[in-house]
N, C-alpha and C positions, 0 to 999 in steps of 0.2 A: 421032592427035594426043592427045599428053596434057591433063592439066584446066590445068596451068600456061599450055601455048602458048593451047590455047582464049583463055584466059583474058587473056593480053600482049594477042593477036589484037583481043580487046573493047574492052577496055582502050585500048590504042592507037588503034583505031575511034573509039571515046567521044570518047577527050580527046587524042591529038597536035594536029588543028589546031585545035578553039577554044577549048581552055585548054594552050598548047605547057608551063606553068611548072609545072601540074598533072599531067601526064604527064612530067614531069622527075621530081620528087618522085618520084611511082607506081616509075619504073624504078627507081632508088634503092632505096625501099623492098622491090622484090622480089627486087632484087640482093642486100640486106641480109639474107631472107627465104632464100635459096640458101645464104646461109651459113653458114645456120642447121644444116643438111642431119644435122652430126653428131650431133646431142645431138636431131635429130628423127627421124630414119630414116626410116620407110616415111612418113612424114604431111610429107614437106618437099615432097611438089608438092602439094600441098594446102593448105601454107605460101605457098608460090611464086605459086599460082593466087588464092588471099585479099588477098593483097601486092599484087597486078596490078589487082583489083576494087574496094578499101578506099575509094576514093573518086574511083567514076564515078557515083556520085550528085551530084556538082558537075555533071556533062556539063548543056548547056543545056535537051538535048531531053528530061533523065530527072527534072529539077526538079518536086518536087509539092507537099511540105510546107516546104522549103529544109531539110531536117535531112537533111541527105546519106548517112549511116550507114544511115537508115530510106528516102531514096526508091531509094539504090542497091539493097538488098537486097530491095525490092518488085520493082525492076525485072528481077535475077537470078529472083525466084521464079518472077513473072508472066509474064515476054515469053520465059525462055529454059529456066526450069525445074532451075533448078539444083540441084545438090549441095545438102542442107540443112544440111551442114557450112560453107560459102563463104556461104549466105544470113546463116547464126547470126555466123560470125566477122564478115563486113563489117556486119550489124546493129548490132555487140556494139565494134566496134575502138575501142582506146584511150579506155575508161572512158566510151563512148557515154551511159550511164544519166544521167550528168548533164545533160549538156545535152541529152536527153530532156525530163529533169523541170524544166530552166529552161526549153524550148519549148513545156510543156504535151503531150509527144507521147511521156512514161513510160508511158502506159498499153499506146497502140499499139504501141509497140515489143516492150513485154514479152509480149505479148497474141497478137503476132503470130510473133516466133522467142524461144524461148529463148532461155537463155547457153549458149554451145558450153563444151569443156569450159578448166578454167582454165591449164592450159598451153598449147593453143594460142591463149587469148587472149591470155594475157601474153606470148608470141612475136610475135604480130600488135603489138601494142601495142610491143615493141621494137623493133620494125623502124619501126613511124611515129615514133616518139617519138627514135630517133636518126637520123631520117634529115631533112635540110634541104629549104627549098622547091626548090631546084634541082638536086637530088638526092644531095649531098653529103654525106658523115656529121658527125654532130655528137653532142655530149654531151649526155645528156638537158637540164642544165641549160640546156646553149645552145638547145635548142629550145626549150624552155617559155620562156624571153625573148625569143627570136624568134616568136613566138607571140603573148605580149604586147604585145611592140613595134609587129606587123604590125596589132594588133585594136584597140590602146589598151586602156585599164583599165577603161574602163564598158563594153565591148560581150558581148554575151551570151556569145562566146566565151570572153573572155577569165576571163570570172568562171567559165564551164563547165570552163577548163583549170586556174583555180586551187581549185575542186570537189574533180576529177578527180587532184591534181598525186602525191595522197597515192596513189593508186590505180597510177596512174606510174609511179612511182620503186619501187614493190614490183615491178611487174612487171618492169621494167629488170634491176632488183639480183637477181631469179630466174631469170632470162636469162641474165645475165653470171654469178652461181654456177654453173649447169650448164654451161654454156662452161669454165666455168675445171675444175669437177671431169673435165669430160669429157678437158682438155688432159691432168690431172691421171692420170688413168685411162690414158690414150696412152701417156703418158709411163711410164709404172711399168711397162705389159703389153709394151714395148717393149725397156725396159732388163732385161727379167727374162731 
């Protein structure tokens, strides 16, 4: 079994029945994560496997600090020993640091995984950041509004996502350049 199915396998354990809307999203996002595969080669089930994990730290029974990025990737370390690539990225997913440091839990985090390296954060980070709570694609912008709308304007997330938004939209727009030179690259070695 590869680290991706491992990883659905958990994943789906965690969160299909007591968060079914959170395990929507999840699949979404690792579907998004697959199709990634070209411009990632050997590192897309290691994409795929991150994408499946990024947030079973919501799961009820894996709750410690409520900072999901850090109780999830405690949980891969601790109970199942994982890959320290999968602990780093779900640590680290979609601009984590912020609301880290709006929860008082910057230190821990950094303290405990590095930053994995920065393209496959900003992959990770594209893949949450277009994918909806029901697992649907959406434009970065429509996420980050749906995000807002979902938390209101005063709640820690939302202020962590308008933090974060700058951090976003770079990783997105670096995601989507390599997709498109990648099309770009196909296309030329093809025609030649």
């Amino acid at each position: 079994m590869g680290q991706a199915e491992w990883a659905r396998d958990l994943a789906q354990h965690l969160l299909e029945t007591t968060l079914p809307r959170r395990w929507a999203h999840t699949q979404g996002v690792a579907a998004r994560a697959m199709s990634l595969a070209p411009i990632l080669g050997d590192e897309a089930d290691t994409l795929t496997a991150a994408a499946y994990l990024h947030d079973i730290g919501y799961a009820p029974d894996l709750v410690d600090t409520g900072f999901h990025p850090l109780d999830g990737a405690r949980y891969l370390r601790d109970v199942h020993q994982a890959d320290d690539t999968l602990c780093r990225l779900v640590a680290h997913h979609s601009c984590a640091v912020n609301e880290a440091r709006n929860r008082d839990l910057l230190d821990a985090l950094t303290e405990e995984f590095a930053q994995e390296r920065p393209e496959l954060v900003e992959a990770l980070t594209y893949c949450d950041m277009t994918t909806g709570p029901d697992g649907r694609h959406l434009d970065v912008t429509e996420r980050l509004a749906e995000i807002h709308s979902r938390y209101g304007s005063e709640h820690l997330v939302s202020r962590s996502i308008t933090a974060s938004t700058p951090c976003i939209l770079s990783a997105v727009k670096a995601v989507e350049a390599a997709l498109y030179e990648n099309r770009f690259d196909e296309g030329t070695s093809t025609s030649q």
